[in-house]
Every structure is written in structure tokens, then in C-alpha cells.
N, C-alpha and C positions, 0 to 999 in steps of 0.2 A: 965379759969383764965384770957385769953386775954381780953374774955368781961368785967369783973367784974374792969382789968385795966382802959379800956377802958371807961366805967362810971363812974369812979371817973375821971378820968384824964378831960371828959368832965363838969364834977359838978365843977372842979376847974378852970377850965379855960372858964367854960360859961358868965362870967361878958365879957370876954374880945374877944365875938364876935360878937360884934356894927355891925349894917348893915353901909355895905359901899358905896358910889357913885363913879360913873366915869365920871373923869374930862375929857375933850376929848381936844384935843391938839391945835383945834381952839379955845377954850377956856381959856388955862393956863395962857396966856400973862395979861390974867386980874387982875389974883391972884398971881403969880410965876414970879420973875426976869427972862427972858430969854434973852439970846445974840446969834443972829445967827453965823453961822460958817458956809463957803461955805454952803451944802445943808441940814443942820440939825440945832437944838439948843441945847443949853448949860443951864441949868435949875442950879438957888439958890434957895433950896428950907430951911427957914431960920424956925425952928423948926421942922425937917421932920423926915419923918421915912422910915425905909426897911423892908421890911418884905419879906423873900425867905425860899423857900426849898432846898437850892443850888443844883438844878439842872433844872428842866422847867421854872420855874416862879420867879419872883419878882417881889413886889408893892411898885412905893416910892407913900408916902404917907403925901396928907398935911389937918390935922384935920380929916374929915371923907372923903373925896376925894381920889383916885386910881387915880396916873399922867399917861394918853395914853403915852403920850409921854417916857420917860424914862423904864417904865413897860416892862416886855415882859413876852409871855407865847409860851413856847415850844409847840409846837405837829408836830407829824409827822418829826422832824428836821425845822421847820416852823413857824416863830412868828407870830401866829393866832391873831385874834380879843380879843382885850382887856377883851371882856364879858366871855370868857374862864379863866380868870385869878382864881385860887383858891381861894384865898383871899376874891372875892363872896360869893362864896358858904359856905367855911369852916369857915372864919374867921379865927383871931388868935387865935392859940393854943399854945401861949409862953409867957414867962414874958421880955419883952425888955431890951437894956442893953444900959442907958445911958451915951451918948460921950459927954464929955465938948469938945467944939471947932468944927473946920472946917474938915469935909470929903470927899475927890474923892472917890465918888463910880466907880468900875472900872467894879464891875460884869457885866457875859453877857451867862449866861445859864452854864449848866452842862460842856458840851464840855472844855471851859475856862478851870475848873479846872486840867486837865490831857493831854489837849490837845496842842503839842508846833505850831502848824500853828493858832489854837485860840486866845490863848494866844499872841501870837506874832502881829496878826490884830484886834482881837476884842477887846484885854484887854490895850497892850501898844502903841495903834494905839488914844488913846483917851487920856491916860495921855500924850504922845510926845506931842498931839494939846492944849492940856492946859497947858501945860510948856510953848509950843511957842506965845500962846499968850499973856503971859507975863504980866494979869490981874488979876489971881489968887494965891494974892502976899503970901498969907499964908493959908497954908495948912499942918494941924496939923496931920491927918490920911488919908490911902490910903486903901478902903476897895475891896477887893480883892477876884477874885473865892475862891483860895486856896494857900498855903503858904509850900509847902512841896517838889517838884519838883525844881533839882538844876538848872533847866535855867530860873525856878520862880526866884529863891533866886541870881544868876549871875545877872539876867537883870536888877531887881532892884536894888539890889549893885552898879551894874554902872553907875544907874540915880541917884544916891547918897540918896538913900532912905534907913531908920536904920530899923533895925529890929523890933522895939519898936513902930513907926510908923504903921505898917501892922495890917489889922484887918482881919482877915478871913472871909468869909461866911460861912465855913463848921462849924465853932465851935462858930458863933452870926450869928443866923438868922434873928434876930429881933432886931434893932440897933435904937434908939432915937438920936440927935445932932441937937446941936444949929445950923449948915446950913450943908444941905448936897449939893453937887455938882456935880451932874450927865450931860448924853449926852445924846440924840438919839444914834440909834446906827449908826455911820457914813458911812455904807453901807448895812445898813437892813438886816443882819445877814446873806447877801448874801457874797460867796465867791468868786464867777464868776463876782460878782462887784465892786472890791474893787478897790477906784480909785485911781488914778496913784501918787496922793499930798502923799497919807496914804505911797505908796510902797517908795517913795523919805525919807520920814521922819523915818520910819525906816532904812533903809539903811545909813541915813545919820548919824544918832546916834549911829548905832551897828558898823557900817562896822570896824572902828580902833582898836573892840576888835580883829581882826584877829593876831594881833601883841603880843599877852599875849597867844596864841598857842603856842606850840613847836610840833604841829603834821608835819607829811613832807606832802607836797604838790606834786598832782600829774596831769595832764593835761587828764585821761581819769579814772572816778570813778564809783562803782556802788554800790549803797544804798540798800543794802538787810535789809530785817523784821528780825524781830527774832521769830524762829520756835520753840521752847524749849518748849513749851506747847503743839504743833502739836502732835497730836497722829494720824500717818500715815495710820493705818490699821481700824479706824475710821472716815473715809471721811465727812459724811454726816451732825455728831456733828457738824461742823464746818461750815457750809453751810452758815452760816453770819459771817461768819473771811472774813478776807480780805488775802489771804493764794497764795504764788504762786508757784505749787506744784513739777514743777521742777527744784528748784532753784539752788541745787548744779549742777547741768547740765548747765544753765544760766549763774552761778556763774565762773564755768570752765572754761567754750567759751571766756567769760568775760575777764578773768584772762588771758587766751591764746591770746588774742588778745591786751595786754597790759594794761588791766583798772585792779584799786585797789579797794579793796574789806572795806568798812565802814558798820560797822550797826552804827545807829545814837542814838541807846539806849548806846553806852558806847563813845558818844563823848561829850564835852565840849560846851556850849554855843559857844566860841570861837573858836571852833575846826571846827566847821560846819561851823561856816562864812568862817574861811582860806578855808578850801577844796573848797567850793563851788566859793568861790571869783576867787580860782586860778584854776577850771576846767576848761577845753577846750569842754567837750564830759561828761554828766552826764546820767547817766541808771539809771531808778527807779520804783519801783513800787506807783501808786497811792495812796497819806499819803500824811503826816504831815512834813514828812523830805523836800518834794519839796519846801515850805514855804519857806526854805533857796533860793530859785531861787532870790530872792530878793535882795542876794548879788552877784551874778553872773555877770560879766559883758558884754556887749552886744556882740551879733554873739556867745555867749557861746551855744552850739547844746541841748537838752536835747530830752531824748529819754524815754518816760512815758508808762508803761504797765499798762493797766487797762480793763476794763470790758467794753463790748461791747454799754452798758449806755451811753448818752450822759453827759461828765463829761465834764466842761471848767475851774472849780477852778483857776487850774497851768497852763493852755493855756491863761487866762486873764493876771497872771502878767507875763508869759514871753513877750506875746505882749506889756506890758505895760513896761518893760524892755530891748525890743527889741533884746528879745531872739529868737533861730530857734528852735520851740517843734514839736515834732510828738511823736505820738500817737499810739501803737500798742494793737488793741480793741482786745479783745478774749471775744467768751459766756463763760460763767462760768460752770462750772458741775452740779451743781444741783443751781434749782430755788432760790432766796435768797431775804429777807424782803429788803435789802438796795441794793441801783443801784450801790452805787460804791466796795460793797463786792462782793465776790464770791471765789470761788477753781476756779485757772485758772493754765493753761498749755500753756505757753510762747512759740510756734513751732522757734528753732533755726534760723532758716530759714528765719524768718522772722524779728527776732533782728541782722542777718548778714546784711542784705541790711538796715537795719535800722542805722549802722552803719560807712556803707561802707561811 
């Protein structure tokens, strides 16, 4: 039955996979308005198109040209060579949905959609720098990973963006508009690179949500996972979770020794600026939560458990914050596909002097 789908689906949609070229990035400025921006461009691409799977790939696209430039294609966690793009090979397989007017494309791979440290550098790190350049006087839609996550729907609320506005990726993967307005991605989809202009511009726009909190603030906190899915007599499942396995023992020590216990899945866009803005001494494991390091203010301590991998994500913006981070590496228990997962076992011993 899947086949017999599958051959129609491609009978209908065979008109609409034109072989594509690639445009290559020394080349765009010929065809495509571009305006530099410190070390990246800013592309009008002025009848253009998107074509994504929302999650490895997207092609903006002008006529039968794939832009290098704005494009990216996942692999490995890793925006590979343009010539991996699906879009190649597969062509379109959808019927497009056309936008009267102006769109910031924001998308920036899978991760964006569910991830709040993605989101927070790859997605609003590129609309902050087109607001501040103060050239892009109208801007009718803001096309977007995904539109479902309440620190999605908080951050843009506060940039004064309507609901009505927002176009998803997950539900238009293939979007036509009279200009679309994309970027490079302003740190190469690195997160050990993200420069210091990007961490100032957020911080500078988020930080006075801290005041629409009513959580209490406390000067020593610690950011636990949420385990509710852990099936503990099943170790091995989990061998690409990111899991740290003795954490009510961690959580304890913690707790004994004066720090407050957050999981950041039941806090508030808001909530996470105050705690983080007003800690003294922050314990966490390796995530998305540290991303808030960014409202921290300096000489703030932070104290990061992770896998024995060389990870520098969160050690780049405390330096770039002029935070004090250390690091407490453990091998993981069984082998694992990603360097920054693993089952790890925290030795107390080694979070006391990390503390001291």
C-alpha cells in the first residue's frame, strides 16, 4: 500500500521537480540584494522561495537557483556542503503557499524547533539584528522553526510580534513571497562560537523580563533534567539520553548545602532570567537551561557536569560574560552516538570541592 502511495504521490507531484542549480555565495551579490552585517550577509531575495523539511535542510530559492548562502543542510549536527542539500536530488514534493508581502525567515535546522538555547541564539539572535538595524522598515510575516513552545510564544510577545504574523515551518514547508529576508547564520551553526555583539543583544532585550517573575530568588541553584521517562532498571535504552544517574543523591548534597532545586521545564521564560540574573553559584548539567548563563551577571560561579567530550558551548558565553565555569567531566557508562550524551554518575566528592 505504501508503494502504490508512493507512485501516485510521485505522478502528482513529478511536474514539480525542475532540476536545480547552485548559486554559490561569491556569486549572489550579482543577482540578490545583500547588505553585510559584521561577518555575515543579510540577503532580499525579492520573489523567492523556501523549501524545508523542518528539520535538516532548507533552500531559499530564487528562479531555479539554491542560495549557499542562507541554505543549510544538517548532517552529522553539522552544516555540510551545499551539494547535500535534498532539494538536489528529491526535488519538490509539495504545492507552495503563497505570501502577499515581506518575510523574515528565522528558520535554522530542526534543533530551533524544541530547543530553548537554539532558539534563543540561532532564531532570536538574527531577528534582534534586523530590528536593530533599523532598515527593515516593514515586515509583514516572521517565518519561524516552530510556533508551539511557551518561551516560543513569551519571546515573541515581548518583541511585539502578533500571532497572526507567525508562519510556521512545521505546517508551510514550501512558502512563495514577494521578498523574503534571510541571514547567514551569524555564527555558523557553531555554538562554541557565538560572539560576544549576539550574547549583549540578547541580554539586553530579555533581561527586564526578570520583573514580570514573581519566582523567589536565590544566590546558590541547581538545574536538574527531568527523569519521568527514565526507566531505571533499563540503563542501556538510554545510552543516547543525556541522563545523570544519581541525581537525587546530587540533588540532596545540593539542597544540604543551601542551593535550590529548578527543573526549567516548569519555569517561565521570565523565571529563568530572575533565577539566573540573581544567582551567585549555578550547578547544572550539560543543556539548553545553561543558555540562560547569559543573563548572569559577572563573577557569577557556574559549575557544569558533563561528559568527558570536549564540550566548550557554555564555557564560551561565560567567558564572553565574564563568568567563573568549571567543569566536572565523567566517562559515561556505555558508549554513546553524541559526545555531549551519555549515563553519568556525578562522584559527590568531586561536586564538594567544585563547590567549595
Amino acid at each position: 500500500m505504501n508503494k502504490i502511495y508512493k507512485k501516485i504521490k510521485e505522478k502528482i507531484f513529478y511536474p514539480f521537480k525542475k532540476k536545480f542549480f547552485i548559486l554559490r555565495k561569491k556569486e549572489i551579490k550579482k543577482e540578490i540584494n545583500c547588505i553585510k552585517y559584521k561577518n555575515f550577509l543579510i540577503y532580499e531575495i525579492i520573489d523567492g522561495e523556501i523549501f524545508t523539511n523542518s528539520v535538516d535542510d532548507a533552500a531559499y530559492i530564487k528562479k531555479d537557483y539554491i542560495l549557499e548562502g542562507p541554505s543549510y543542510q544538517y548532517r552529522n549536527s553539522i552544516n555540510s556542503n551545499i551539494r547535500n542539500n535534498t532539494i538536489l536530488k528529491s526535488g519538490i514534493n509539495r504545492f507552495s503557499k503563497k505570501i502577499r508581502g515581506n518575510i523574515l525567515s528565522l528558520i535554522s535546522g530542526g534543533s530551533a524547533k524544541h530547543n530553548y538555547g537554539h532558539w534563543l541564539f540561532d532564531v532570536l539572535s538574527r531577528l534582534l539584528i534586523i530590528k536593530k538595524m533599523n532598515r527593515f522598515k516593514k515586515i509583514d510575516y516572521y517565518y519561524v522553526p516552530a510556533f508551539k513552545f511557551q518561551f516560543q510564544k513569551d519571546t515573541l510577545y515581548y518583541l511585539n510580534i502578533k500571532k497572526k504574523q507567525i508562519i510556521s515551518s512545521e505546517n508551510n514547508k514550501y512558502i512563495k513571497a514577494d521578498k523574503i529576508i534571510s541571514t547567514d547564520h551569524p555564527f555558523n551553526h557553531r555554538f562554541d562560537k557565538i560572539p560576544k555583539h549576539i550574547l549583549e543583544d540578547v541580554r539586553r532585550n530579555f533581561i527586564k523580563l526578570s520583573s514580570n517573575s514573581k519566582i523567589k530568588k536565590h544566590d546558590k541553584i541547581y538545574i536538574e533534567r527531568d527523569y519521568s521517562n527514565f526507566d531505571f532498571n533499563n540503563l542501556k535504552k538510554f545510552k543516547n539520553e543525556r541522563i545523570l544517574l544519581n541525581n537525587k543523591a546530587v540533588k540532596k548534597f545540593l539542597e544540604l548545602n543551601g542551593f535550590h532545586t529548578y527543573k526549567a521545564i516548569n519555569l517561565s521564560f521570565a523565571d529563568q532570567i530572575k533565577i539566573f540574573s540573581n544567582a551567585k553559584i549555578i550547578v547544572s548539567m550539560f543543556g539548553a537551561e545553561l543558555s540562560n548563563l547569559v543573563f548572569c551577571k559577572p563573577k557569577t560561579r557556574v559549575i557544569e557536569i558533563k561528559t568527558n567530550k570536549k564540550l566548550t558551548d557554555f564555557i564560551n558565553i561565560s567567558n564572553k560574560c565574564k563568568l567563573k565555569h568549571h567543569q566536572i567531566n565523567i566517562k559515561p557508562m556505555y558508549k554513546t552516538n553524541y559526545k555531549q550524551n551519555g549515563i553519568l554518575e556525578c562522584p559527590i566528592e568531586k561536586l564538594k570541592i567544585a563547590i567549595s
